[in-house]
Backbone bond lengths (Angstrom), bond angles and torsions (degrees), N, CA, C in turn:
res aa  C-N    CA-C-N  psi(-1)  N-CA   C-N-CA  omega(-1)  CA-C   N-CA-C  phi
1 X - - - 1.449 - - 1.527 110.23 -
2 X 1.686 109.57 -18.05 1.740 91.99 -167.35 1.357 101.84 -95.55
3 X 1.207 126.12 -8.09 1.536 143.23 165.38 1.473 99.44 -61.37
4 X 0.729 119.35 -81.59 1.783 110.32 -179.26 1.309 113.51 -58.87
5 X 1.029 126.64 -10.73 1.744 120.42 -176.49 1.762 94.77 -94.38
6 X 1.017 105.20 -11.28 1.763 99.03 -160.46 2.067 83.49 -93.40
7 X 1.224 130.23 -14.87 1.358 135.25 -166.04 1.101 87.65 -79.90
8 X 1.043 142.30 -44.64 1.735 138.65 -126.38 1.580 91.60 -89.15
9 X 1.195 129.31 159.48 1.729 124.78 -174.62 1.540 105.33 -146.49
10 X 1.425 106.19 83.27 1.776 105.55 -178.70 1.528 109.34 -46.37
11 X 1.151 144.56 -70.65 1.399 131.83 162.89 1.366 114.11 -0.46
12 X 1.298 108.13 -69.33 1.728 128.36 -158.98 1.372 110.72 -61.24
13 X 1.732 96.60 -49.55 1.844 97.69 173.87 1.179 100.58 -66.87
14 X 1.579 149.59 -40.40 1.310 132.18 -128.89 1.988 84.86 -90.13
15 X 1.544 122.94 -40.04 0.935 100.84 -168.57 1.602 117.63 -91.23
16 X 1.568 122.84 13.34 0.959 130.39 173.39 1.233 125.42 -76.54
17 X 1.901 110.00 -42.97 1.020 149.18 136.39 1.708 116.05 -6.29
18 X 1.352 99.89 -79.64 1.956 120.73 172.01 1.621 115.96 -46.49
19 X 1.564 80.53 -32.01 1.942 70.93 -161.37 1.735 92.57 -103.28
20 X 1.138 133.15 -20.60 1.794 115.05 141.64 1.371 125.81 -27.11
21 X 1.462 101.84 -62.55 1.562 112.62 -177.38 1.434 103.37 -55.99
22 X 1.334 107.42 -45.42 2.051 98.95 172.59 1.059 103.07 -39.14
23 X 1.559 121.46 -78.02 1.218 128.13 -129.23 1.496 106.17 -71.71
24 X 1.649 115.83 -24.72 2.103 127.15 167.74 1.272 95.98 -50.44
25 X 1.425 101.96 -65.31 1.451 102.07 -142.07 1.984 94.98 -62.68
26 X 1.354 123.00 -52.01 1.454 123.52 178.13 1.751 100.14 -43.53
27 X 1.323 143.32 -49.49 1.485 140.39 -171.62 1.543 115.72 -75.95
28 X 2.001 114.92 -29.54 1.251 100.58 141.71 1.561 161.37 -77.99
29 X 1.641 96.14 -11.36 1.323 104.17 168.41 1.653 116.06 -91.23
30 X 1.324 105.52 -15.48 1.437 112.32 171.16 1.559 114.25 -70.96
31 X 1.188 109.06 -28.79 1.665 120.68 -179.18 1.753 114.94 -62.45
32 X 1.390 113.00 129.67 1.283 128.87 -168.49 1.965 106.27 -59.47
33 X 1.359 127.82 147.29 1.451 107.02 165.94 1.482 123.35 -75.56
34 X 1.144 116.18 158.34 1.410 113.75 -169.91 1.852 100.05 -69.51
35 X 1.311 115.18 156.78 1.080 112.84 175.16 1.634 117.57 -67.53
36 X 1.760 114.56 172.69 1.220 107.81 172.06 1.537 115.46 -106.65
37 X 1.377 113.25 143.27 1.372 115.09 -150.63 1.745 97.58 -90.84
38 X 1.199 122.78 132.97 1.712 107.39 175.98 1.248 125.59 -105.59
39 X 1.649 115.55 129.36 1.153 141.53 -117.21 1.869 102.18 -60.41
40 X 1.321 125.20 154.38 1.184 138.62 -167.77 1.706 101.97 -72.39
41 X 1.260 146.81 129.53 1.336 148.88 146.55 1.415 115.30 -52.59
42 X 1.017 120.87 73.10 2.057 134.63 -165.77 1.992 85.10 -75.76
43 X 1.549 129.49 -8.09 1.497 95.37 178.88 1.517 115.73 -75.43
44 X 1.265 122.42 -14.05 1.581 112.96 175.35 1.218 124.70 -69.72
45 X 1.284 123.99 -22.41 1.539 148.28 169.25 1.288 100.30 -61.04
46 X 1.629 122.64 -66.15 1.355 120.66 -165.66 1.723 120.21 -40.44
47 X 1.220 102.01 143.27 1.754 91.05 173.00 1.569 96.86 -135.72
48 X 1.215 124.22 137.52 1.519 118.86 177.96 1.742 119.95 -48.75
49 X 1.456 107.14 160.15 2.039 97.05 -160.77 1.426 80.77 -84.84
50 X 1.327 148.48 -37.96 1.593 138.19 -161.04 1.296 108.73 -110.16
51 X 1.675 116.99 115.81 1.317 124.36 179.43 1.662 103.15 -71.47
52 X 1.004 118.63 -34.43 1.736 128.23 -127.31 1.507 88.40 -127.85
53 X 1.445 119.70 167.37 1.336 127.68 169.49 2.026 94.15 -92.60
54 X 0.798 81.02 -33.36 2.005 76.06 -164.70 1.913 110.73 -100.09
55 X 1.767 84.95 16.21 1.756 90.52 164.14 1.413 127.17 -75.96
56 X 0.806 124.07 13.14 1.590 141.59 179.57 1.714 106.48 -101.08
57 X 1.025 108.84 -29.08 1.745 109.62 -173.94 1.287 98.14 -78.31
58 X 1.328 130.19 -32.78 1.439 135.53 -153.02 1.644 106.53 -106.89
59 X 1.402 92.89 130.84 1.632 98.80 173.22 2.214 115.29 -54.34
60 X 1.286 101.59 116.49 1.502 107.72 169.33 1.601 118.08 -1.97
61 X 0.959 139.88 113.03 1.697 141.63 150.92 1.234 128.12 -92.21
62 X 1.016 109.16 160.52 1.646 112.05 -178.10 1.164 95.09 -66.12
63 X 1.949 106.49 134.44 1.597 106.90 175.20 1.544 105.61 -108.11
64 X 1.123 123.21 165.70 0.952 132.24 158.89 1.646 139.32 -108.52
């Protein structure tokens, strides 16, 4: 282990390290924005809240 620990070069990582972070940070600001998505039509989904005429008297149920 002290053979490989004696390899390791804090300097070396720290500036290897820095110039990664360049090279992200340069590929994220270079990166295009994602497009904008256009908006979902939620009326086909909708289903009215009262099936029933006499659903109002009755405590809520699981709908389906």
């Amino acid at each position: 282990m002290n053979a490989e620990y004696r390899k390791v070069r804090p300097a070396a990582l720290s500036r290897q390290i820095l110039s990664l972070t360049g090279q992200l940070e340069t590929l994220a600001t270079a990166k295009q924005p994602a497009p904008i998505r256009p908006p979902v039509n939620e009326d086909w989904n909708r289903r009215p809240n009262r099936r029933f005429s006499n659903d109002a008297t009755y405590a809520p149920s699981r709908r389906y």
